[in-house]
SEFI-305325 format. One record per residue (C-alpha): x, y, z. Coordinates in pm, whole numbers, plus 32768, in hexadecimal, padded with zeros to 4 digits. Example, Ala and Ser with C-alpha at 12.3 -4.5 7.8 and 13.67 -1.06 7.14 Angstrom:
<rs>
84CE / 7E3E / 830C
8557 / 7F96 / 82CA
</rs>
This chain:
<rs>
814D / 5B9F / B3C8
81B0 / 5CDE / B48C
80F9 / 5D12 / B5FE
805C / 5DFA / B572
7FAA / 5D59 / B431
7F0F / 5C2C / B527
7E99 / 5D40 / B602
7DDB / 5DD6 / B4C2
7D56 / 5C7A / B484
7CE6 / 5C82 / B5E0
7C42 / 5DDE / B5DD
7BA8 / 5D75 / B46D
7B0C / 5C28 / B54E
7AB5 / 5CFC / B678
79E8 / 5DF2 / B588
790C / 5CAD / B4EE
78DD / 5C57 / B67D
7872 / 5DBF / B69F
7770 / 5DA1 / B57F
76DF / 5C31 / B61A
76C1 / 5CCF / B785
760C / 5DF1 / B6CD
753A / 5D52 / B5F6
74D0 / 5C41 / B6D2
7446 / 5D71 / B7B8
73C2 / 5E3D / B693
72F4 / 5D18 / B60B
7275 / 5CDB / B76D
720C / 5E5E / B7A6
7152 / 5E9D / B669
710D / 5D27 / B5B8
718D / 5C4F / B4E7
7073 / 5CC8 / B3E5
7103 / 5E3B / B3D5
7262 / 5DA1 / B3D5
7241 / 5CD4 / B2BC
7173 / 5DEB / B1FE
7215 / 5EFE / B0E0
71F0 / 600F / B245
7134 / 60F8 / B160
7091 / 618B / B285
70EF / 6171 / B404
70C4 / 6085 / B4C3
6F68 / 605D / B586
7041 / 601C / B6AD
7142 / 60FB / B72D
72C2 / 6041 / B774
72E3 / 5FFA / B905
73F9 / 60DB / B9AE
74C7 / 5FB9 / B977
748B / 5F6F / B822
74C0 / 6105 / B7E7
7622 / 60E9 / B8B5
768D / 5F99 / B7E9
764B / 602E / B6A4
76F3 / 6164 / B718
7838 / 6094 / B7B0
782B / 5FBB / B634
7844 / 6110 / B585
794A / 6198 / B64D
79F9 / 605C / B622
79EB / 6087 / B47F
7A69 / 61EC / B4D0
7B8C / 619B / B5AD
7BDE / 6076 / B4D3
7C19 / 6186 / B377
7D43 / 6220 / B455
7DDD / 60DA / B505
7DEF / 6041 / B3C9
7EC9 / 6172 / B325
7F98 / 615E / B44A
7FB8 / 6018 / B401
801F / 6025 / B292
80FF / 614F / B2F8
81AF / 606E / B3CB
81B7 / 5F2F / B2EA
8215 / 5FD2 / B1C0
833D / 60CB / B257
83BC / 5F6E / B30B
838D / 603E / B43E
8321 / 5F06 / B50C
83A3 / 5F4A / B696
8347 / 5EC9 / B7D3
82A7 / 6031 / B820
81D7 / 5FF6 / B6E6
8163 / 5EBB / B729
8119 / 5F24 / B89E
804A / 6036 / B7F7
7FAE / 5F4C / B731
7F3E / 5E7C / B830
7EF1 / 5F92 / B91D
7DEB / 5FEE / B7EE
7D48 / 5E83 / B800
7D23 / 5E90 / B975
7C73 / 5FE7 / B975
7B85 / 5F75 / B83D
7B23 / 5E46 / B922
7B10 / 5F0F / BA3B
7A38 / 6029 / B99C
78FC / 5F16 / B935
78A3 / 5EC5 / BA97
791C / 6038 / BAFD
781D / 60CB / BA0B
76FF / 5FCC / BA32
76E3 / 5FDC / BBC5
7721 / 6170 / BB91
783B / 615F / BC68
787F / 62BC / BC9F
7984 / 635B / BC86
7A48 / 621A / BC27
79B4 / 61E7 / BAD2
7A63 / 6326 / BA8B
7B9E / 62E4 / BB31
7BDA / 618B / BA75
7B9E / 624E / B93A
7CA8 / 6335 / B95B
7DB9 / 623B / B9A4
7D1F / 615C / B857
7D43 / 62D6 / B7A1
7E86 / 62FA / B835
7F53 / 61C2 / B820
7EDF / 61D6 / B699
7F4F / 632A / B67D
80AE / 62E3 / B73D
80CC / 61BC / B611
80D9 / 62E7 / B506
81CD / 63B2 / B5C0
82AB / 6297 / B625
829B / 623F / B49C
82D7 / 63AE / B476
83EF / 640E / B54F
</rs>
């Protein structure tokens, strides 16, 4: 398995983390009643801050994850494995971690910073694959 395949695993096992942290919160802001429920109408209770950041951070995640894993088939299938790919790769994973606790304490403007070097390092995996 290339670096950058177990790093997809990871990211794939980070996202269910992402969805447990979130739904843990959701379940607690608005009950498990609602949560269990067909959501045909809203929710009597609102989402805390947090469970509103969480679910935001989760969705990001599923967004971010689309691209990173083209990069990574772009680099798996083109045999276009390098160090500077896998060091992308990783670099990817560590913002992704980075951007949960970033985006749930609104650390500002670090949740944004750590985004753009997850958005980057996968973008600098299709170029490298590219070039």
């Amino acid at each position: 398995m290339t670096p950058e395949l177990l790093v997809l695993a990871l990211a794939a096992l980070l996202q269910g983390v992402q969805f447990l942290l979130y739904s843990i919160r959701a379940n607690r802001d608005v009950g498990p009643g609602y949560a269990m429920s067909a959501r045909d109408r809203p929710p009597s209770r609102p989402l805390s801050d947090l469970g509103g950041r969480l679910q935001r951070a989760m969705t990001n995640h599923f967004e971010g994850l689309i691209l990173f894993t083209v990069a990574v088939v772009l680099v798996t299938l083109s045999e276009g494995s390098t160090g500077f790919t896998a060091a992308m790769a990783w670099l990817y994973l560590a913002a992704r971690v980075l951007y949960v606790p970033a985006y749930a304490f609104d650390l500002r403007p670090w949740r944004s910073v750590v985004w753009i070097a997850g958005f980057g390092a996968t973008y600098a995996m299709i170029l490298a694959v590219l070039i």
